[in-house]
N, C-alpha and C positions, 0 to 999 in steps of 0.2 A: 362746878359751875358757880356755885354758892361760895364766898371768903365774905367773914364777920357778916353775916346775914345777908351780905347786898350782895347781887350777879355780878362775877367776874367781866370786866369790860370785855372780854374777845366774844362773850355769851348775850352781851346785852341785845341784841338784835334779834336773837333768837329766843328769845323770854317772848315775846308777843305772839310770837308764831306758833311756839309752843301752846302758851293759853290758849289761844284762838282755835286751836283742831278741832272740830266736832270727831268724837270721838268714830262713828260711823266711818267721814270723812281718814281717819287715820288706818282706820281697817281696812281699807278698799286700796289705799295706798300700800300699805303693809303686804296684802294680797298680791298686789300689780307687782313690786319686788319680787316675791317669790315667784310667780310666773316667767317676770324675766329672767330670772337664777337657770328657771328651770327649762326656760325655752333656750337660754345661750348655752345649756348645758354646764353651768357652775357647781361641780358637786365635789366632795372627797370621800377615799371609801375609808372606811373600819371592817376589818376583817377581823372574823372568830366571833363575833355574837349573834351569826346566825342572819338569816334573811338575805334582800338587798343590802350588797356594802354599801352603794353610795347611799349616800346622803347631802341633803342642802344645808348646806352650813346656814344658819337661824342669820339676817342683816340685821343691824339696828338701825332705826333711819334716823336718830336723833346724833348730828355728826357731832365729833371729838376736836374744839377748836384751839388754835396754837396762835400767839402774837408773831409776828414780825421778829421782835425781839427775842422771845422764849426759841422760836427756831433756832436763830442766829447761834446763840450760846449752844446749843443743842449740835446744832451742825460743826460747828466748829470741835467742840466734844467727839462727837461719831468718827471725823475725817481723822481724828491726831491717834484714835484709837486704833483704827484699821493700817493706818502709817505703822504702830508699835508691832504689830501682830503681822506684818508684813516682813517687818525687820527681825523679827523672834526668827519666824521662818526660814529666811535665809540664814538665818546666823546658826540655827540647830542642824541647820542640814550642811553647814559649811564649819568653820572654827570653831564654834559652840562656847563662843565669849562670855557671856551671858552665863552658862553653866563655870566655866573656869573661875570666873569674878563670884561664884559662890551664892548669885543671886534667886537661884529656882534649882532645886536637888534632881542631879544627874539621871537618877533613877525615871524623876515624874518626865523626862522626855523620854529616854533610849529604851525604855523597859516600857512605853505606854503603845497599846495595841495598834494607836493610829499613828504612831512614828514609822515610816514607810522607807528602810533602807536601800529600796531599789533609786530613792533619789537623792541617798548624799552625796554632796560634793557638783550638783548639779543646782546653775541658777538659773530661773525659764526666763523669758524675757521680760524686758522690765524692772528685771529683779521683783515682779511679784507671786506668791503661789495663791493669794486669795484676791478671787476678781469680785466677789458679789460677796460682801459681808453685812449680814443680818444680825444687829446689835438691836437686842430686847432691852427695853427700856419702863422703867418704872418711876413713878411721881412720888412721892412724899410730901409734899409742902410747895407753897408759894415758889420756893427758890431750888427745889430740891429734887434733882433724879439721880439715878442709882442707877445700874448697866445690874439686868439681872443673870446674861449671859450673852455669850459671842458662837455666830453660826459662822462660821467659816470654809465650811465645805457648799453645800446645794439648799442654801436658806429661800425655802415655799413661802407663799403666799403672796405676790407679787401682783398676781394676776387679781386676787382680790382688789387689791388697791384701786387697781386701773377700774375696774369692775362696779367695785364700789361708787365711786366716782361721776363712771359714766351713767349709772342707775338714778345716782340722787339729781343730777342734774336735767334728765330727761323729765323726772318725777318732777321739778318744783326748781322750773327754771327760775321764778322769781327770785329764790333765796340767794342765787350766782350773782343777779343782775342787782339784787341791794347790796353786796359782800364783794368783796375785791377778795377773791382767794385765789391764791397761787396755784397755777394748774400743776398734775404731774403728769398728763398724757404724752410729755416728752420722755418717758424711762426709756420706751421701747429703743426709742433713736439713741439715745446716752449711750445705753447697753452695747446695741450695733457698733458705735463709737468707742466705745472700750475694748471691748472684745476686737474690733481689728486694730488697733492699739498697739495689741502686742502679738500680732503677725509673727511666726518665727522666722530666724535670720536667713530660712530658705525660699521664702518667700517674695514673689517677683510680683509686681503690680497688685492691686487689686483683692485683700485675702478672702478666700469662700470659706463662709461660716457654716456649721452645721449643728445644731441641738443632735446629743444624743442621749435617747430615750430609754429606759427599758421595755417600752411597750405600752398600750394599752390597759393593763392591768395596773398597771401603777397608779398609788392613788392619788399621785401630782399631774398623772399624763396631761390631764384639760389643759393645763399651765404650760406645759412643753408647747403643745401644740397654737397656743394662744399666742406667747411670745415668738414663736417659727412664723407664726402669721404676721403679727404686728413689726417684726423684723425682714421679713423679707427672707428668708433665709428654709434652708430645707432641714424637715424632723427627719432622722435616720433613728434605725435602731441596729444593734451590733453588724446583723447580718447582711442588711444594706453598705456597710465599710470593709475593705481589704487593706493588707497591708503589700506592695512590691516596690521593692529596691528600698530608697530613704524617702519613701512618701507616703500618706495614706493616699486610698481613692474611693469615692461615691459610684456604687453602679446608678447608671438612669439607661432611660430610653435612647439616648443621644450616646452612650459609650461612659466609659470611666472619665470621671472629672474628680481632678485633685482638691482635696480638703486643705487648708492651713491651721484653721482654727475650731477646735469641739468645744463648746459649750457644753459638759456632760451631764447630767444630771443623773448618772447612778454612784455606786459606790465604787470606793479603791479597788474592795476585794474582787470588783466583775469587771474591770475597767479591759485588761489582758489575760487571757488565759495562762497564755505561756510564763507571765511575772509574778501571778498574785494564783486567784483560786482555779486550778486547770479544769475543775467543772464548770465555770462559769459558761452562759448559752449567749449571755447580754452585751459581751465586749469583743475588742477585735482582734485577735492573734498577732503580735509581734508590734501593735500601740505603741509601748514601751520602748523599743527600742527606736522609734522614727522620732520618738518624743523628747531621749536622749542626747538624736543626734542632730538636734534644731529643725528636723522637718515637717514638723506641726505643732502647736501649742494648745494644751489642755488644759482648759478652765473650769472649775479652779483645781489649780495643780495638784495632783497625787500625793499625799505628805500631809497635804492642809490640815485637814482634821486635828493634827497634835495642839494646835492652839485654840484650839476651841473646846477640848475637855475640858469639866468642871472643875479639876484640881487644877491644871496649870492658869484657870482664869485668875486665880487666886493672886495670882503673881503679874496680872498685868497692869495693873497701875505702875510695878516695877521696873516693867518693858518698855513704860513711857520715861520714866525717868532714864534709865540706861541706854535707850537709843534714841533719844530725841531730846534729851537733857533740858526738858519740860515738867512740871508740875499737873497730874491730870485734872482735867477739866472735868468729868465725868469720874465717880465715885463707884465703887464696887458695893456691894449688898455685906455686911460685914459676914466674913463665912470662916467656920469652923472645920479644919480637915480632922475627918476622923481618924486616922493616920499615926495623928499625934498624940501622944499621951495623954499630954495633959486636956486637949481638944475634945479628946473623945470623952475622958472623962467628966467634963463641962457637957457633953451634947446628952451622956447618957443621966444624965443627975437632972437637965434641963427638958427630957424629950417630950414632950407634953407643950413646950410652948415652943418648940422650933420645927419649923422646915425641911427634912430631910431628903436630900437626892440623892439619886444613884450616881456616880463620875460620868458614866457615859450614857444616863437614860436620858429619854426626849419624849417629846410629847403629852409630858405632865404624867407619864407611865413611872412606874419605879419610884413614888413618893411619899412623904407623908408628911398630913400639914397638920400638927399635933393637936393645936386646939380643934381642930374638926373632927378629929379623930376618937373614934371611943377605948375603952383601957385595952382591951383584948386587942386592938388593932395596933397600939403604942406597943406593949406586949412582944406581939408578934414581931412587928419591925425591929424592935432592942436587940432579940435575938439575932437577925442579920446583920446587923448591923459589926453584934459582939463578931460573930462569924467571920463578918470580912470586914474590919475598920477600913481599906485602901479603898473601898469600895462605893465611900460616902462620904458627902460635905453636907454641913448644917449651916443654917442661915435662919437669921430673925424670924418671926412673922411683924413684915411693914405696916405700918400705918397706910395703905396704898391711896392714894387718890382714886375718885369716886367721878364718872359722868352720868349726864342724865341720860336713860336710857327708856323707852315705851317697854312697858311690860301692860301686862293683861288687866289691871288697873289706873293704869294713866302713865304715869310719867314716874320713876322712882333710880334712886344710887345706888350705880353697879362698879364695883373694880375695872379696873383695865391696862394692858398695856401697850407698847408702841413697838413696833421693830420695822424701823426705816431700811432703807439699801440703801449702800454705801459702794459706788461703783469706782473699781481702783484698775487703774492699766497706766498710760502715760503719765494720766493727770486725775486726781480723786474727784468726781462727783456726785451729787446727791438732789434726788428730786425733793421739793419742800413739802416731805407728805410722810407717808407709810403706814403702814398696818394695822389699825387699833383693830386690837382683840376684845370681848369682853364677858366677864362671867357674869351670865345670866341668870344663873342661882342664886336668890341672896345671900348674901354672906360670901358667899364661895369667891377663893383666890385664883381657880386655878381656870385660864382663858381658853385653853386648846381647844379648834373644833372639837377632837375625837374625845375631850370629855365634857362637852355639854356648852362651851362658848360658841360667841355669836363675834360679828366682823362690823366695822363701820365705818363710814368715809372720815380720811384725818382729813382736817382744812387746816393749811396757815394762810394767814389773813397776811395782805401785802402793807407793807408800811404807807 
């Protein structure tokens, strides 16, 4: 909020507001939030620590504000990156150019758990495998973000945005009504719009979408079910989909009706029994092969996942240059494969002041952020690390940019980061908003709900 002492022009308006709270006043508000969380049912679970999983993810109501301008470069960044990671995709799964030109080691695709050979040689429509890409995004300075990873398979949190949104503006219509902020309540409709987009080629008038869910127990379900509402569109879960002849089909009350397009939201390994895990309960027997042979399209495509591991992100500023014969716009977190010899030996001489992830862990699980960290716990990780180097990349710890945030004291600087959607089908779009996460511990980098972060409305302000 704060550059060279004076408030950041996009924040100026909201410095008064903020003074002005009577603190009373901000608790009751604070309050009214969580009631509505709690009354539209906004929660996510954590499983294994006992008790009720769900939980209310903590709101902050003091919003994350972006110019006109900062978007723009921003957006422009987001769309060229999802274009390159579009184009990896098809290219690994087809001539694998890219690996022949010697650019990314043969290994880190064909050998990586989410490379899914049931779809080489196969291009969905569009030529896209990733329809909703969740690009986490990090601040550094005045001029400065950093891409701290790429979600490329079923990137959550979506419905917060919306969520957030609608909260803050019911709360303190005034603040809309001084502020010209760009709405995002058009995702849902984008979304609809992309997804029938890319209809497969069997497809006759009209494509019928379907979310498909794992269920209930899942701890994104609220979200499934939220966007089936705001889309128009029906939630299935495996068991509700069959597969005859080259189609799928929806039982209902009225008779089977043919599906075009699954919006899925579970994983590769439960997508088809018959192709992937044959215990799976969650997917539909023989998927795969209607999917194959153009008579439905699965978003996002089966395969996806290879580009969004933490080793090959390494290489995507690469994938800008080599398929779009561009300069990227957007910067990577500088990262160390521990892999590498000489890398590893840099991460293990340095572990104390760097960052450690697992390749394929998420949710801020599988970490270590070494200055937080005490010896015994640095320690402990070296040894894993020694164990399995393929297993881990290291990265700085950022100087990260800081919003104001209500804490239990007034008003104080918390970390945070952004992960917009990035909606790719005929044509790439993006609402002027997305995600801010933020760690509500002091000091702490790390956002995730399920380790102690809180959510809050992004604005961008309209030129």
């Amino acid at each position: 909020m704060y550059q060279n002492g004076a408030v950041r022009p996009p924040y100026a308006r909201l410095e008064d507001w903020m003074k002005t709270m009577p603190a009373e006043f901000r608790q009751m508000k604070q309050a009214e939030a969580e009631a509505l969380f709690r009354r539209i049912g906004i929660t996510f679970a954590v499983y294994g620590e006992g008790g009720d999983p769900d939980r209310l993810i903590p709101f902050d109501m003091f919003p994350r504000v972006f110019t006109g301008g900062e978007w723009a470069k921003l957006e422009r960044g987001i769309k060229q990156r999802a274009r390159a990671l579009n184009a990896f995709l098809v290219d690994v799964y087809g001539r694998g150019e890219i690996v022949k030109a010697g650019r990314i080691p043969a290994r880190l695709v064909y050998q990586n758990d989410a490379y899914e050979k049931a779809v080489v040689g196969f291009v969905p429509p569009k030529g896209v495998y990733s329809h909703i890409v969740g690009i986490d995004l990090v601040r550094t300075g005045p001029e400065d973000f950093f891409v701290l990873e790429d979600n490329c398979r079923t990137p959550s949190g979506v419905s917060y945005m919306l969520e957030n949104r609608e909260i803050m503006m019911r709360m303190f219509p005034d603040l809309f009504r001084e502020n010209r902020i760009q709405p995002v309540d058009s995702y849902s409709e984008r979304l609809r719009r992309t997804l029938a987009s890319v209809a497969p080629a069997k497809c006759k008038g009209e494509p019928r979408i379907a979310i498909l869910t794992p269920g209930h127990f899942n701890s994104a379900y609220y979200e499934h079910s939220f966007l089936a509402d705001l889309m128009g569109v029906e939630l299935v879960e495996g068991q509700d989909l069959f597969v005859e002849g080259e189609y799928v089909y929806m039982r209902t009350t009225e008779g089977p009706k043919r599906v075009d397009v699954i919006y899925r939201r579970i994983d590769d390994a439960f997508i088809d029994p018959l192709c992937f895990r044959p215990d799976s309960m969650l997917g539909v027997p023989g998927l795969m092969d209607v999917y194959r042979s153009g008579g439905v399209s699965i978003c996002s495509a089966p395969g996806a996942g290879v580009a969004d591991d933490k080793a090959v992100y390494t290489f995507v500023p690469d994938m800008v240059r080599f398929y779009l014969g561009e300069e990227p716009i957007l910067n990577n977190v500088p990262t160390w494969q521990c892999n590498k010899a000489d890398d590893l030996k840099y991460v293990l001489d340095k572990l104390p002041e760097l960052v450690v992830k697992e390749v394929h862990g998420s949710g801020g699980y599988g970490m270590l952020v070494g200055p937080k960290s005490s010896k015994a716990e640095i320690e402990t990780f070296r040894a894993k690390i020694e164990a399995d180097p393929d297993n881990y990349i290291a990265q700085p710890t950022l100087a990260l940019s800081t919003t104001p945030t209500f804490v239990a004291e007034g008003i104080a600087p918390r970390h945070v980061d952004l992960r917009p959607y990035c909606l790719v089908g005929e044509q790439i779009d993006l609402v002027p908003g997305g995600l801010t996460r933020v760690a509500l511990t002091e000091g702490s980098l790390v956002v995730n709900s399920s380790q102690g972060g809180g959510v809050k409305d992004t604005w961008v302000l309209a030129e």
